[in-house]
N, C-alpha and C positions, 0 to 999 in steps of 0.2 A: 504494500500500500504506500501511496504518493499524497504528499501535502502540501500546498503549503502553507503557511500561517505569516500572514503580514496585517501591517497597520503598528498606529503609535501605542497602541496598548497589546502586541504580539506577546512582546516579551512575559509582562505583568499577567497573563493566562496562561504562558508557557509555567512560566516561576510556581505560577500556584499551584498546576496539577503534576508538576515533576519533584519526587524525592529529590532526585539529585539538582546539583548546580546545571542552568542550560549557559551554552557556552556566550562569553562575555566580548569575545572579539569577531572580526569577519573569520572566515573560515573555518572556525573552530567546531567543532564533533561532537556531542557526548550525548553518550546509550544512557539514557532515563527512564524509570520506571512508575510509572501513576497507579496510586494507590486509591482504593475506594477510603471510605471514611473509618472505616474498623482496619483498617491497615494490608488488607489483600492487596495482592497484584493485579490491577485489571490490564493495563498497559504494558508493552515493553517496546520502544522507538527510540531509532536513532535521531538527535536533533542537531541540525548542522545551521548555522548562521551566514545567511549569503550577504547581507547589508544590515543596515539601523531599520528594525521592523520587518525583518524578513528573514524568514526561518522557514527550512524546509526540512521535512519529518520521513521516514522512512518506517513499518511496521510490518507485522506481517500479511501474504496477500488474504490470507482467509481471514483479517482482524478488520478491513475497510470499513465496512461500516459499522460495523463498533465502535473503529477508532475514532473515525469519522462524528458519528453521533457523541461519543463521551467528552471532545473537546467541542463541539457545538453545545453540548449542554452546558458545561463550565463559564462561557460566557457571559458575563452579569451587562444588566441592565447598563447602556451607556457606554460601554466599552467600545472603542475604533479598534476592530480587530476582527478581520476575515479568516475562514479556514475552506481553502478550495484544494478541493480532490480530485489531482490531475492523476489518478493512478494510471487509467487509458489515455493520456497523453502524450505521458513520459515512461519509456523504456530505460531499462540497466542490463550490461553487457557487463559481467564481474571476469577479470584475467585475474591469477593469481597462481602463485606456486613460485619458486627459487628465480626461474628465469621470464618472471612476466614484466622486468623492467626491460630486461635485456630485450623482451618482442614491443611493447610498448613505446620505448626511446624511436625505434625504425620510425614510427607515424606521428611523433608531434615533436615542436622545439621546446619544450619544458623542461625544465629543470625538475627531476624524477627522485632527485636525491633529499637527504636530509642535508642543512636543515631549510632547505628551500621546499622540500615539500616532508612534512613531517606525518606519521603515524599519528592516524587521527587528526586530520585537519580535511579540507577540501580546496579546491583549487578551481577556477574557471581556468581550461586549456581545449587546446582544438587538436583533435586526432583523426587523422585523414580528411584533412579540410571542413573537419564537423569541428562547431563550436559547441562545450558540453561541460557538463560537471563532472570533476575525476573526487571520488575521494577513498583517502588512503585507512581501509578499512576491510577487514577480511570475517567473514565468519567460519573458516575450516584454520584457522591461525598461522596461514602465511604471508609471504609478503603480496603486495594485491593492491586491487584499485576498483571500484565499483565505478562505471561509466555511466552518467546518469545523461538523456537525451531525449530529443523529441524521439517519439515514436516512430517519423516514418526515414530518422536517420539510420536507425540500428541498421537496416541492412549494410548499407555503405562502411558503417564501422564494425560491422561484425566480419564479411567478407577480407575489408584490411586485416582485420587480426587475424584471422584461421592464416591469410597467406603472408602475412610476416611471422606468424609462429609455427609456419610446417620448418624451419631450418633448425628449428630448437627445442622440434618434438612434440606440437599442441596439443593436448586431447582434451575432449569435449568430458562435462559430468554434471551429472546432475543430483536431484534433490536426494538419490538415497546414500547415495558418496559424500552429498555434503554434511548430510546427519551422520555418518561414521565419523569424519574429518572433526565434526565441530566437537563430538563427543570423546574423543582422544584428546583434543586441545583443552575438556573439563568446560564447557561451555554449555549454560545450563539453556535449558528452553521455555518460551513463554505457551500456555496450553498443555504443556507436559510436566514439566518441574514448576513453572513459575503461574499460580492460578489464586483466584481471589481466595479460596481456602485458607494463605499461607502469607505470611507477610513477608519482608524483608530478612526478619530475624531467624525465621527457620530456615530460610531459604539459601542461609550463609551469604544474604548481599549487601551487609550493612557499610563495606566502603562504596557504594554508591547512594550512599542516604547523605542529604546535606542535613544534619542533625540541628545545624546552627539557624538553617532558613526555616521560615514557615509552607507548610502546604499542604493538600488534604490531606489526611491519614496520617500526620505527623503526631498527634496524641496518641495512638491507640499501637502507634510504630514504638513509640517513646516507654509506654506502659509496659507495653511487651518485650521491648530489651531489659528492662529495667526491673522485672518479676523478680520476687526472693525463689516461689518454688519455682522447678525443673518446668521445662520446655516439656510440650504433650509429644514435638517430634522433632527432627532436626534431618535435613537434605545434606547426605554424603558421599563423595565420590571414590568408585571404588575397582578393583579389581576383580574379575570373577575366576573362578576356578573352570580349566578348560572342559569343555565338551561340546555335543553334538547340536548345542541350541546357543542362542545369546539374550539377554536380557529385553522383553519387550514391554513392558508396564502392567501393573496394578499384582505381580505377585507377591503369594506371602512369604515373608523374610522371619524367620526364627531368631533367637538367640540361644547363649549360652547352655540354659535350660530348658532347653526346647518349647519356650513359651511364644505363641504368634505375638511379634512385636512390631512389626512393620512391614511396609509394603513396597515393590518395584516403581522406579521411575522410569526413564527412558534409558537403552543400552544398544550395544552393536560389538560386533569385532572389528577393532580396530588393527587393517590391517599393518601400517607404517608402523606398530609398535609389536604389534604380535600378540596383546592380549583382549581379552573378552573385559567392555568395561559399561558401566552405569551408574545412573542416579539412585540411590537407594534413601528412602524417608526410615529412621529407626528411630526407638529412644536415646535421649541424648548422652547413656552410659557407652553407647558403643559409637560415640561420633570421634575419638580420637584417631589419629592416624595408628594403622597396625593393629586393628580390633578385626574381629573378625565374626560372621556372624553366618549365616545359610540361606539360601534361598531358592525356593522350590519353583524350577522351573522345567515345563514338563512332565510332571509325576517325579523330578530329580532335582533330591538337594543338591547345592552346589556351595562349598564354601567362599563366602565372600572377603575381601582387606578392603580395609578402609585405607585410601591413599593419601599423602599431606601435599601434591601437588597433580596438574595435569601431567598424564602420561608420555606427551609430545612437548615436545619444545616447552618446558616450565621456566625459562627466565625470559621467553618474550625475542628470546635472539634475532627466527627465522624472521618474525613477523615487522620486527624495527630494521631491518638490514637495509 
């Protein structure tokens, strides 16, 4: 899903329905999460700043009109602030992977590198004579560019790229590669892991909460980190023990004692690392790293570890290079 959000009160609508900080310069990026009033996650969009009052959104395509309706409702009385949904207007063509600067450089003059073009920022540049929005952002965690355009350009810049990237190997992939990819890199999902059920805190997102701003859900966010008792469940990322299946969601996860404790989130084999990995929701005695617990999948337990980072590039390397 495609937005965008301009006028002199963009910002002051953004600010109120985002946890986190939306970004304060042109160009600048940040994945924000809107929370309903008891602290769920109803939202999760990317917000990119193209001028003063002009902000353009990215979410997912099955969230449009959701997304679409929940920032039209947020709007109060009197407010100068549009929210127009160009998703059928504006196409994205995403390159990424080790050598997608190296095919990308071939078709425009921009400067591709940091810190002229920084992880997490956006850029106006022209790629095969298309004038367009590149921004430097990946959701399978490598280096990358999401090419944002009118729609009836993508041919023109799709065809450039297939044949400046046959000398360096291109290949095409799509949405069930990119949920393996995103889930090796510990990349949680909105509709699967991330649902109005669960707020920030369980969810383990609380560096993306601006705790210091105001905005909806910030009480009941605030409450909930702040509890003396235990958490009823906590979102952890984990390793699974190999076999003939891989983790698909909602099964049940044992503990120590063989008591049902929790339940599957989303999973896959990840193949660039070699193991079978998932979201698993448990109590929050087995959230530390190196815990280990079961989970029945297929009519077969499987034991699970709790992992303290993602299983692919965990300091961020591949994706800032």
């Amino acid at each position: 899903a495609k937005f965008e959000v301009t006028g002199a009160d963009a910002a002051t609508l953004l600010d109120r329905v985002s946890a986190n900080k939306i970004p304060a310069t042109d160009g600048g990026l940040r994945l924000v999460h809107m929370l309903t009033e008891l602290g769920g996650i109803e939202c999760e969009m990317t917000i990119t700043r193209l001028g003063e009052g002009r902000y353009y959104l990215n979410s997912a395509i099955m969230a449009t009109t959701h997304d679409e309706d929940w920032l039209n409702h947020h709007i109060l009385d009197g407010e100068d602030v549009t929210v127009t949904n160009v998703t059928d207007q504006r196409g994205i063509v995403a390159i990424t992977g080790p050598r997608s600067r190296d095919v990308l450089e071939t078709l425009t003059d921009a400067d591709l590198h940091a810190p002229a073009f920084r992880w997490l920022t956006a850029r106006e540049i022209t790629v095969a004579g298309v004038d367009l929005t590149a921004l430097r952002v990946s959701y399978v965690g490598e280096l990358g560019w999401e090419l944002h355009m009118a729609i009836e350009d993508m041919p023109t810049v799709y065809d450039a790229l297939v044949a400046a990237g046959e000398p360096h190997g291109l290949v095409h992939f799509g949405s069930y590669a990119m949920n393996v990819m995103r889930i090796e890199k510990g990349y949680k999902s909105w509709g699967s892991e991330l649902t109005t059920e669960l707020t920030p805190i369980e969810t383990r997102l609380e560096r993306f909460v601006d705790f210091e701003g105001e905005f909806i859900g910030k009480e009941a966010t605030v409450a909930r980190r702040d509890q003396t008792e235990p958490l009823s469940m906590v979102l952890v990322y984990c390793e699974i023990e190999d076999g003939d299946s891989d983790l698909l969601g909602n099964e049940p996860v044992y503990g120590a004692a063989g008591e049902l404790m929790g339940i599957g989130g989303s999973g896959a084999y990840g193949h660039a690392v070699g193991k079978s990995l998932g979201f698993v929701f448990v109590t929050p005695e087995y959230e530390a790293p190196g815990s280990t617990f079961e989970i029945q999948m297929l009519g077969v337990r499987r034991r699970a570890t709790v992992l303290a980072e993602p299983a692919y590039d965990p300091t961020n390397e591949a994706i800032r290079a």
